[in-house]
N, C-alpha and C positions, 0 to 999 in steps of 0.2 A: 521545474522539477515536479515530478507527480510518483505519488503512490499509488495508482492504479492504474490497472492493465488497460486498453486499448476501450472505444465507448461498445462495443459490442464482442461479447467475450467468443471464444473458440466453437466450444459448443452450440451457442445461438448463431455462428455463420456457418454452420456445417447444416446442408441438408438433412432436414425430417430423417431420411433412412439414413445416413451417415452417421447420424446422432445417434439413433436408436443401434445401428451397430456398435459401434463404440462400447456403449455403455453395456450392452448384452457382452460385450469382453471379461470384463471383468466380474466385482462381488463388490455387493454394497456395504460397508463400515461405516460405524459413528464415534467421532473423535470428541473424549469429554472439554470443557472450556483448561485451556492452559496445557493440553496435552499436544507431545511434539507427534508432527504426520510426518516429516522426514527430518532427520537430521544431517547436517554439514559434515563433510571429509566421510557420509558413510559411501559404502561400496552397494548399495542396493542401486535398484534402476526401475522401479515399480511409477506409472504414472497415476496422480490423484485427479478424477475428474469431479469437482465441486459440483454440488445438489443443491447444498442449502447452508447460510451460515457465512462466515469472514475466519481471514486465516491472513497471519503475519509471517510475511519474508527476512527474515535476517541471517545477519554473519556475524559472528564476533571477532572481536579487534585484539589488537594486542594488549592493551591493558585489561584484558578478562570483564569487558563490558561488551555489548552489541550493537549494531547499527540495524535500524531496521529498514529495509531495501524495497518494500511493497506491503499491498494487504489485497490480497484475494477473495473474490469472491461467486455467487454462485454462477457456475458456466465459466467458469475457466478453467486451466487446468494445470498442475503443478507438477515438478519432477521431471517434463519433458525431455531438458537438458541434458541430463544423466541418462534417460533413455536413450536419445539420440547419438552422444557422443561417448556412452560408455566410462565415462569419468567418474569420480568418484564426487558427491553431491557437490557441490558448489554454494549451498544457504541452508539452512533451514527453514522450517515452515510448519509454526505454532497454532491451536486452533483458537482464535483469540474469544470464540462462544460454543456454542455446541456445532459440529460443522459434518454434515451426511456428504460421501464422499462416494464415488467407484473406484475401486484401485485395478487398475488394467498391468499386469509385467511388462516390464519395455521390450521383450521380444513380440509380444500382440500387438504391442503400440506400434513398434517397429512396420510388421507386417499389415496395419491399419492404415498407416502411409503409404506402404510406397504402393497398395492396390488405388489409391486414391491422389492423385498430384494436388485436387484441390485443397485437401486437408494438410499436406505438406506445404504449398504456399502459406497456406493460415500460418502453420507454426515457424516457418522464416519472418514472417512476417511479426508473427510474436517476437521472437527472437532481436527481432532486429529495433522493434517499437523500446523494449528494456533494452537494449544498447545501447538507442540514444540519448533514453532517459538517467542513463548512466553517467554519460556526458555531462550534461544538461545539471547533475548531482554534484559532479566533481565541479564544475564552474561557479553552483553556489556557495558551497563550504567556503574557494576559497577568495569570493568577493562579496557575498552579503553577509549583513549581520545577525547576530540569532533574532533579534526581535523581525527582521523583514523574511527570515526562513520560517517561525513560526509563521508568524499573519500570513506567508503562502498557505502551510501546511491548513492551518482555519479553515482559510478559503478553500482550498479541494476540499475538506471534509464537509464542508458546508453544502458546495454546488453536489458533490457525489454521495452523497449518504447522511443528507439533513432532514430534516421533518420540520416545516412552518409552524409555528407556534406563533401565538397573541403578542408575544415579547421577542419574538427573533427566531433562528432558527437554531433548533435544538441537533448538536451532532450524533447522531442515533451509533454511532461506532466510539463510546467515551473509552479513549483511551487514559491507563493514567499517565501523572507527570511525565515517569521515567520514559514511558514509551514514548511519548510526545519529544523528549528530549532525544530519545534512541532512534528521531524518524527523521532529526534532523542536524546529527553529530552535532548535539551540544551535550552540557551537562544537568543537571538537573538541575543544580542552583539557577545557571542561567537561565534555563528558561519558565523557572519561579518567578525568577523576579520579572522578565518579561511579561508572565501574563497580571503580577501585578499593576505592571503599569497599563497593559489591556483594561484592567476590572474600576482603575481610579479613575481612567476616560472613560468609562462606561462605552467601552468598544465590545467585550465580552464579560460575560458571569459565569462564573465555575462553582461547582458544589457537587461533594463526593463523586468526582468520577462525571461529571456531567460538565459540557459546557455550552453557553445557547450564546450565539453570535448575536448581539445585539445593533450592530453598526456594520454590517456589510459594507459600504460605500467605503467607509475610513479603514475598515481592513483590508480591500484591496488595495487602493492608495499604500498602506503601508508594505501588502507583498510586492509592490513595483517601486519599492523606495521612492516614494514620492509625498508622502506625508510623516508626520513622529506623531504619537500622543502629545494632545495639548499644543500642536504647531500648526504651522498653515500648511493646507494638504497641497496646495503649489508648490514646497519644499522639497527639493529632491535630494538634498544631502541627509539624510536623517540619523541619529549619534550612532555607535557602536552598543550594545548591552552587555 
């Protein structure tokens, strides 16, 4: 399962002048941290091309919580869906820091592809990269455990948006609890007490909103269900949390 788009985003596979069209489409906007760039079930169809900054993907569920579905960032681009198929939004998409944006209408967008097939591959392609990861979502909910869902979640945050530090690597995107718990359809409790047992194997350290991976090795063993805290990392049954 991954929260993040493709290793090279839309924008940086789109030729120099494709790119620079694009973006001469639209108007540049700045979304303050916690402010929504689209909301869910709306009827807009505007696409956001990211500049600078991270931005979270989610839905809400039926018990009036959210699952959060991706985190974007700069060079990619959001909304497309609703542009493309005219639907009414499908997620929203929160700006999780300050996040500088192009907002293109999806009738330019629209007419942005189809002058270009390469850029329309791209975004099949995008398309289709979140579809499998979709998959990919649904199959962990419903056979790992939250402690093997978090220690995945770690680890992509770690390899995609860490910064090396003296004591481990630092998640430079510190989500809180709840979101942490919202990226991986748990609850908050659960995944409290999961990273407590993280902090008492001295696997990770948390403080206000920070967390610095300290045991890389023993958290990927744990995202591939192959070791528990405090067990032998050859263990491949490891408990429920």
């Amino acid at each position: 399962m991954s929260l993040f788009g493709q290793d090279r985003s839309f924008l940086h596979a789109l030729p120099a002048a494709d790119r620079r069209s694009l973006l001469a489409e639209g108007a540049r906007r700045v979304y303050a941290p916690g402010e929504v760039m689209i909301r869910e079930r709306d009827t807009s169809a505007y696409v956001l091309a990211l500049l600078t900054g991270w931005s979270v993907v989610s839905v809400g569920t039926e018990r009036g919580s959210r699952l959060i579905l991706a985190l974007r960032g700069a060079g990619e681009v959001v909304g497309d869906l609703a542009a493309v198929d005219r639907r009414p939004r499908s997620a929203s998409v929160t700006a999780l820091g300050t996040v500088e944006v192009v907002a293109v209408s999806g009738d330019r967008f629209r007419r942005f592809l189809a002058a270009r097939p390469h850029a329309t591959s791209l975004i099949m392609r995008q398309l289709a990269t979140r579809l499998r990861s979709a998959d990919v979502e649904r199959r962990a909910l419903a056979s790992e455990t939250v402690l093997q869902r978090l220690a995945a979640r770690l680890v992509e945050l770690a390899e995609r948006a860490g910064r090396r530090a003296e004591t481990g690597t630092v998640l430079e995107l510190p989500l809180p609890q709840h979101d942490l718990a919202a990226a991986i359809g748990a609850t908050r409790e659960a995944v409290a007490k999961a990273l407590r047992l993280l902090r008492e194997q001295d696997v990770v350290r948390t403080a206000n909103r920070t967390v610095v991976v300290l045991d890389m090795r023993v958290l990927v063993l744990l995202a591939e269900g192959r070791a528990r805290p405090g067990g032998n990392p050859a263990d491949e049954s490891p408990p429920g949390v």
